[in-house]
C-alpha positions as CSV (number, residue, x, y, z in Angstrom):
1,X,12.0,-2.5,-138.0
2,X,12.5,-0.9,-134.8
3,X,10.3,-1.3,-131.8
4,X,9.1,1.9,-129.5
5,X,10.9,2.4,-126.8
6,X,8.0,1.8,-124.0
7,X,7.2,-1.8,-125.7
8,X,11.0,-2.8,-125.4
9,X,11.0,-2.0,-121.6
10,X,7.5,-3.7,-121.3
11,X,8.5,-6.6,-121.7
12,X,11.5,-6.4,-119.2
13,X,9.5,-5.8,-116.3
14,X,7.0,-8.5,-116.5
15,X,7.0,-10.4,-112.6
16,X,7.8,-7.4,-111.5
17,X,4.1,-6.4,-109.7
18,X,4.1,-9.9,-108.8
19,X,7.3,-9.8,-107.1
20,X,6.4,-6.0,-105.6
21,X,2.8,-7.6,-104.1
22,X,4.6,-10.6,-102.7
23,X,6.9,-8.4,-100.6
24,X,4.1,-5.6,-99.6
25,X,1.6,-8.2,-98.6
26,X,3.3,-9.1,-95.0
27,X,3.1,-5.8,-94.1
28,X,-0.8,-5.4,-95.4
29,X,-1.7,-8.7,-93.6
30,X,-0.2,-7.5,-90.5
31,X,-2.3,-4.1,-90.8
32,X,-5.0,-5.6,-91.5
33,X,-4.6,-7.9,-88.5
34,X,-3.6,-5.0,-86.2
35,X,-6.5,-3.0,-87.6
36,X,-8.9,-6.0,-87.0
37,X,-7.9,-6.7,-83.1
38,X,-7.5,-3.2,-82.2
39,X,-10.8,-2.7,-83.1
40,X,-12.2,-5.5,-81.5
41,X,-10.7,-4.3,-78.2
42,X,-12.0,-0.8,-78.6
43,X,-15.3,-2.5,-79.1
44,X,-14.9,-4.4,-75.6
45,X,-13.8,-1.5,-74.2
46,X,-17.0,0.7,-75.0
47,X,-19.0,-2.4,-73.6
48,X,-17.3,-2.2,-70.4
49,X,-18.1,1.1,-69.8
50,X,-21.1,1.0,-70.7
51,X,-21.8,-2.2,-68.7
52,X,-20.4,-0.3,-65.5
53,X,-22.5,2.7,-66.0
54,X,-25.5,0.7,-66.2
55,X,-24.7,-1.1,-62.9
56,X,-23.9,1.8,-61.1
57,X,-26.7,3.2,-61.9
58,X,-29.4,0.0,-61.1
59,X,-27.5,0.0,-58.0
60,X,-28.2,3.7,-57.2
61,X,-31.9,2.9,-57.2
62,X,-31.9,-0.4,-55.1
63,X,-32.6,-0.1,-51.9
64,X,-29.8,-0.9,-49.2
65,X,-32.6,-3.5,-47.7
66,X,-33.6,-4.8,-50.6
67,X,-34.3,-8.4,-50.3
68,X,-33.8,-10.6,-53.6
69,X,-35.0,-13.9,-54.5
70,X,-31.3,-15.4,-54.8
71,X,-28.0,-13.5,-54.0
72,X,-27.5,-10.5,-51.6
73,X,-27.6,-6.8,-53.3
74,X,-24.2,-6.8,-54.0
75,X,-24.4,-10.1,-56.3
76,X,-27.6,-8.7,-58.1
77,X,-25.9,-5.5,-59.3
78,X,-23.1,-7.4,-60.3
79,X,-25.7,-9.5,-62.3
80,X,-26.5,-6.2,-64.1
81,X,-23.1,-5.6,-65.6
82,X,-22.5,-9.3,-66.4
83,X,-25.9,-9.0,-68.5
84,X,-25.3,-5.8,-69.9
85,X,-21.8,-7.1,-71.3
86,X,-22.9,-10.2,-72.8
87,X,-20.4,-13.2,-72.8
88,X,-17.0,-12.7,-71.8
89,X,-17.0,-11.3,-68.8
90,X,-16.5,-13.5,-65.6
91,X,-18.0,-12.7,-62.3
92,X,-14.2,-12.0,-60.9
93,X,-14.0,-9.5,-63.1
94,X,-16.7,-7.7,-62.0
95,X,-16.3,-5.4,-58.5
96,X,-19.9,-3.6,-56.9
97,X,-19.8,-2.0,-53.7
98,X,-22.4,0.2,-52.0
99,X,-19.8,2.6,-49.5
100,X,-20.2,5.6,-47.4
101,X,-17.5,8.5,-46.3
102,X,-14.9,10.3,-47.9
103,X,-12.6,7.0,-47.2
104,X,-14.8,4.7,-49.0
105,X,-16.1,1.7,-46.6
106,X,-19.0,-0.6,-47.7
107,X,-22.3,-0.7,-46.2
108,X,-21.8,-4.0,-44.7
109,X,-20.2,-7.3,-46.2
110,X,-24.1,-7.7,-48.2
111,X,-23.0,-5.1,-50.4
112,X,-19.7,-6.1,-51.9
113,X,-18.5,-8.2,-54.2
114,X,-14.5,-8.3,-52.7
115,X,-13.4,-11.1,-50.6
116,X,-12.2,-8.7,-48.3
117,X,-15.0,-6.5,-47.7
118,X,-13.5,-4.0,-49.5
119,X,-14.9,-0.6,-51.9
120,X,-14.1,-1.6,-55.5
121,X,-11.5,1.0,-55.5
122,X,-10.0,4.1,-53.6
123,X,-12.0,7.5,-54.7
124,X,-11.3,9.3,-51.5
125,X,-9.8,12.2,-53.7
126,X,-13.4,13.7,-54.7
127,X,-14.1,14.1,-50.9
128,X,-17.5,12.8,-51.7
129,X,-18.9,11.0,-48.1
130,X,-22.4,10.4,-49.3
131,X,-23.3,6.6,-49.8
132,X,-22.7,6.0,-53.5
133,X,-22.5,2.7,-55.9
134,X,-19.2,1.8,-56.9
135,X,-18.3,-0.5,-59.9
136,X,-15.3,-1.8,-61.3
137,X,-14.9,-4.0,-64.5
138,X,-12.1,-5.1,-66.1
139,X,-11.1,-8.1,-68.5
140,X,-7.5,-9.3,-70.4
141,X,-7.1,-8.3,-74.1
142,X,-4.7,-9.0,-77.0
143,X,-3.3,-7.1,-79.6
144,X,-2.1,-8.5,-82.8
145,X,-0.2,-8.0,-85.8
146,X,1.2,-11.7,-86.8
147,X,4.5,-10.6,-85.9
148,X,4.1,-9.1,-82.3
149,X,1.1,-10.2,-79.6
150,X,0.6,-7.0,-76.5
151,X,-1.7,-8.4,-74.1
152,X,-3.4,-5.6,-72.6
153,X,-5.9,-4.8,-69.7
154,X,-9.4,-3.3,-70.5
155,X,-10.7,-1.6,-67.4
156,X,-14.3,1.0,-66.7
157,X,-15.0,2.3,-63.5
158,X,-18.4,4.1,-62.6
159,X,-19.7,6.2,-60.0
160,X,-22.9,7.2,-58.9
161,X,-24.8,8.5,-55.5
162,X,-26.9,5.9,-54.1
163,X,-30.5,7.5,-54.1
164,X,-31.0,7.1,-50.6
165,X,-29.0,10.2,-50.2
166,X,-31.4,12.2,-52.7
């Protein structure tokens, strides 16, 4: 009695999806991992922009005089962003200034968060010279896969005219 032909070859491949899954899976794992992180630091990067945006903009409504019951204006903003990101963030990471002129110069040293008295960053190209809120976040990130790590840099920068100037 002879056999069909698909039950003889049957039973020579038995392992064989075993053996097939076991050296797919790395590369599913590291996918999956990739998948996982990248996704994570898209997430982080939404927040920051949005917690920029939201800073900016409290800023843009507070008063250059504005007396608080701790911190100066500049620390208060800040506050905004840090809240508005949720943990994570550190206050270094975090850059508010109130400026004024097309080469952008803070208000005074109450309403900047740099050591140096410095805007957050240089947007003397939009020849804007109105006093506007400047704000400048950005935190470390990691991208993984299990066989490879990229550390990255996350960063959000927002704009907007101080209403002083409405």
């Amino acid at each position: 009695m002879r056999l069909p032909a698909n039950t003889r070859r049957w039973g020579l491949d038995r392992g064989a999806a075993v053996a097939e899954f076991a050296l797919v899976l790395p590369f599913l794992v590291m996918i999956m991992l990739g998948t996982i992180t990248a996704g994570i630091a898209l997430n982080n990067d939404l927040q920051l922009h949005h917690s920029a945006r939201d800073a900016a903009r409290y800023g843009a409504t507070v008063p250059e005089g504005q007396t608080f019951v701790s911190g100066n204006w500049a620390a208060n903003v800040r506050s905004v962003a840090l809240s508005r990101f949720g943990s994570g963030l550190n206050e270094s990471d975090v850059c508010v200034a109130l400026v004024s002129g097309i080469d952008p110069t803070p208000v005074s040293s109450n309403h900047t968060t740099e050591t140096n008295d410095a805007a957050c960053y240089d947007d003397s190209a939009a020849g804007i010279s109105d006093t506007r809120v400047q704000v400048s976040v950005s935190m470390p990130a990691k991208l993984e896969t299990g066989l490879f790590t990229a550390d990255i840099t996350l960063s959000a920068d927002a704009v907007s005219m101080h209403e002083s100037n409405a």
